[in-house]
C-alpha positions as a printed Julia matrix, in Angstrom:
224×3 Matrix{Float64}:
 -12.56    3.76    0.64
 -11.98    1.54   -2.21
 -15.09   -0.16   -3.37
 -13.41   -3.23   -5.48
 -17.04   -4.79   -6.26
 -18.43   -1.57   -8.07
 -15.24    0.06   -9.07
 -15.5     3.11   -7.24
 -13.61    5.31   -4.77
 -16.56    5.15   -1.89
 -16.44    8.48    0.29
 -17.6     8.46    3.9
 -18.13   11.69    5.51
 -17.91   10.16    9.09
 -18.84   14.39   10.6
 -21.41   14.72    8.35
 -22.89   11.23    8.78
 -23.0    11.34    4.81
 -22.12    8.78    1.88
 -20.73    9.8    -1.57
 -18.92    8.17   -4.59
 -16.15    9.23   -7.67
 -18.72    9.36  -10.4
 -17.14    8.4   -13.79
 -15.16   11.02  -15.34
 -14.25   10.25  -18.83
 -10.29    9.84  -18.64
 -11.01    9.49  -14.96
 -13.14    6.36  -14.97
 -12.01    3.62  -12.54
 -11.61    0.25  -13.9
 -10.37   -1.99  -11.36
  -8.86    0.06   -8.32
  -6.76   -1.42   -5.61
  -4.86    1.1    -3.69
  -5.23    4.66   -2.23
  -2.78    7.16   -0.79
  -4.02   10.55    0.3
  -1.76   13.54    0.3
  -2.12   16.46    3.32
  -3.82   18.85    0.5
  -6.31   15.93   -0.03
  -5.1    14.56   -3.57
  -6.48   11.18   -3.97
  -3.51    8.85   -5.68
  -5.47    5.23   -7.07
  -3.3     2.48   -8.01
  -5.79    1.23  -10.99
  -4.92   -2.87  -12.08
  -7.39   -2.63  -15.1
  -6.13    0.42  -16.2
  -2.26   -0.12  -15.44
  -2.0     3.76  -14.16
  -2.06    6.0   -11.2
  -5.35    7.63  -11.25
  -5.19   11.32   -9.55
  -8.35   12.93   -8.42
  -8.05   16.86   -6.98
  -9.23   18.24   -3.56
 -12.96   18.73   -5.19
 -12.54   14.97   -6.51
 -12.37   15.88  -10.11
  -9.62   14.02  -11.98
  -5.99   15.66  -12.56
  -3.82   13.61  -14.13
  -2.63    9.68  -15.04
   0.59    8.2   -14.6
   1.8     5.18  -16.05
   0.03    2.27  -18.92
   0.74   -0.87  -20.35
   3.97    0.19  -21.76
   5.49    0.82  -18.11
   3.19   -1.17  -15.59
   1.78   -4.77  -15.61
  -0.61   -4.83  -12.48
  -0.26   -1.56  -10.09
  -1.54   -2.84   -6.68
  -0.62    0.19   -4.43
   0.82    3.5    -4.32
   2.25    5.8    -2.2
   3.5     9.64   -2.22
   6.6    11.47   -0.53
   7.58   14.59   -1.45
   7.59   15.18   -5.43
   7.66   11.14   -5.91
   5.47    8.72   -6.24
   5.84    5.12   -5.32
   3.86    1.88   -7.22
   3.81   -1.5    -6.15
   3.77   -3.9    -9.48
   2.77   -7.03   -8.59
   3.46   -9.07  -11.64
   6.42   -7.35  -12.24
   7.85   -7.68   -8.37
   8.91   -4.11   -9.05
   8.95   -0.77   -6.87
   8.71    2.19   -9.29
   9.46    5.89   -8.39
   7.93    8.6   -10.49
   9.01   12.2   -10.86
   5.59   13.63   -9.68
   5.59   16.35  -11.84
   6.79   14.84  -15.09
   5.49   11.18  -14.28
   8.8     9.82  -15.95
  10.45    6.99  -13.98
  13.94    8.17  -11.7
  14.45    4.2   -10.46
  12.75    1.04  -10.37
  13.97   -2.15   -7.71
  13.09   -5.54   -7.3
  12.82   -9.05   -9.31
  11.61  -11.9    -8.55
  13.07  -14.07   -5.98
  14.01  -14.6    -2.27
  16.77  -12.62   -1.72
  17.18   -9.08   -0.12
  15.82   -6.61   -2.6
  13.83   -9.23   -3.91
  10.15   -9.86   -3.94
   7.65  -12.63   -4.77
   4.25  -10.64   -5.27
   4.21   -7.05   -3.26
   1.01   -6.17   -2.42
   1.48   -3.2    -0.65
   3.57   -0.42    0.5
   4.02    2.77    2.38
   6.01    5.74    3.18
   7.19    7.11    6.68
   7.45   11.19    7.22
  11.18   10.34    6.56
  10.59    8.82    3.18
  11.58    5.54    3.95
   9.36    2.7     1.88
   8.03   -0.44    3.62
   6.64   -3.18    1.19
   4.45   -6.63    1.9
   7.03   -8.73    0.2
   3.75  -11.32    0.32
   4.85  -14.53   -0.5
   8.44  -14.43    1.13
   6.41  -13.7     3.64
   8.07  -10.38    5.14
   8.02   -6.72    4.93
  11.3    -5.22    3.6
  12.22   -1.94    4.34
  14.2     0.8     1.83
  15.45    4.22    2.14
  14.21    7.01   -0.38
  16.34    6.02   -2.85
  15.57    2.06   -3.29
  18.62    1.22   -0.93
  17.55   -1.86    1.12
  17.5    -1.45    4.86
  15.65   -3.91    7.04
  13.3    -7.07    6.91
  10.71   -7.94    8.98
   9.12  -11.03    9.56
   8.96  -14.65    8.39
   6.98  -17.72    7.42
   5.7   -19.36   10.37
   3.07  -19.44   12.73
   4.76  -18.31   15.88
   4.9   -14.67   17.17
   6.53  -11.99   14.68
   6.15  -14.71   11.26
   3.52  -14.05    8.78
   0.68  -16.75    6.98
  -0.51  -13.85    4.87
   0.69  -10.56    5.28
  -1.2    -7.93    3.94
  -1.63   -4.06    4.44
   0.56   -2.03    6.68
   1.3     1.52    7.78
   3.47    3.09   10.53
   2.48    5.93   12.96
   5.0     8.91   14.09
   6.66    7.04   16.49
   8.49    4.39   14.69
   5.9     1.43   14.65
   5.04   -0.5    12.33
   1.49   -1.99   11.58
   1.07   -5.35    9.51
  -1.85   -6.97    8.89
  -2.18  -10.96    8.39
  -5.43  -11.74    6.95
  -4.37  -15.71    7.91
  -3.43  -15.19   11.82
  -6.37  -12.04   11.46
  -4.15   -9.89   13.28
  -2.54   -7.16   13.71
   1.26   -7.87   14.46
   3.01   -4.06   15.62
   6.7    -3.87   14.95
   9.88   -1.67   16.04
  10.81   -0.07   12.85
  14.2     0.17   13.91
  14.91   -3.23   15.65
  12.84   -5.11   14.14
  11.17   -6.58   17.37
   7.92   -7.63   17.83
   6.29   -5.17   20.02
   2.38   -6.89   21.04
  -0.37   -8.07   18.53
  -4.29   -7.29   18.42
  -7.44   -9.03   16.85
  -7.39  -13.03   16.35
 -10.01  -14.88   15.18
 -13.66  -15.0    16.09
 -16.6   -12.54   16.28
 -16.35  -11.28   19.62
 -15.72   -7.51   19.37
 -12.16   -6.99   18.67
 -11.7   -10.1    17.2
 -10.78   -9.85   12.57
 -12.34  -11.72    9.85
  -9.87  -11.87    6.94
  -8.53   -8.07    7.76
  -6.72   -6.91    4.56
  -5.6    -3.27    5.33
  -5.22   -0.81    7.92
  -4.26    3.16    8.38
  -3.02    5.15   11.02
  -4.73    8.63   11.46
């Protein structure tokens, strides 16, 4: 868990009923971090916005390796991992990067800004299916747009509105084995569950309120 108030990675041992934190490592002090992606092998991937890198932190939570700076990032929200890439989420830049994970060295970048497919107006987040297709919170056009593993655009999801299947303020998102896919509004505080291939709108949960199952301002989610 990303602790944005202290700047740490927060570790909850839910079997253990025990509570842990990244201490600071020299070159593997946190600044400001603002996205996670674990790997299988338990490689910790941070998306750090004060630093401008991708912070990596081993199976025994000591840190590997950077990727990234000022001279190739502006504000690295979120991050992701397929295979031997890895995917950032540039905010400022309204960019999608993909690294070489074993040199770091860019193979593509996509995105501007704007409104049109391909497009974005401040991604916040992204993720990657088991086939290596990328889904991004294109945040303030208000949909998720979807790309194969090579940047190629392939679907949107969503619009601006307050009906069914539109977005207020899209947030995190992930999608399970099956196909669906998970995006959280921290406006409608919902969860809105979509058919990765169609596009429909398959059933919501949460809403507003503090009955249990109700959200208050829900800003990410994962799928075990």
């Amino acid at each position: 868990v990303l602790g944005r108030a202290y700047k740490r990675l927060l570790i909850i041992d839910l079997v253990q009923r025990k509570f842990d934190y990244l201490r600071d490592q020299r070159m593997g002090t946190l600044d400001d971090p603002s996205g996670i992606w674990v790997t299988e092998d338990d490689i910790k991937y941070v998306a750090d916005m004060g630093r401008k890198q991708i912070v990596v932190f081993g199976a025994d939570n000591q840190f590997l390796r950077s990727y990234g700076g000022p001279d190739l990032f502006d504000k690295p929200v979120d991050v992701a991992v397929y295979k031997n890439t890895v995917y950032v989420c540039d905010m400022d830049k309204s960019k999608i990067f993909a690294l070489d994970k074993a040199s770091g060295q860019p193979k593509w970048a996509i995105g501007t800004t704007g409104q049109a497919v391909g497009q974005f107006a401040k991604p916040s987040h992204l993720v990657v299916d088991h086939q290596g297709r990328i889904y991004v919170t294109d945040a303030f056009n208000f949909r998720v747009q979807k790309f194969d593993s090579n940047g190629k655009f392939l679907k949107s999801f969503g619009y601006l509105g307050d009906a069914f299947g539109a977005f207020a303020r899209p947030k995190g998102l992930d999608i399970d084995r099956d196909g669906h896919l998970y995006v959280v509004d921290a406006a409608f505080e919902n969860v809105q569950i979509f058919d990765a291939k169609t596009g429909a709108l398959l059933l919501f949960f949460g809403g507003p309120g503090e009955a249990p199952g109700n959200l208050y301002l829900p800003a990410g989610i994962h799928i075990d």
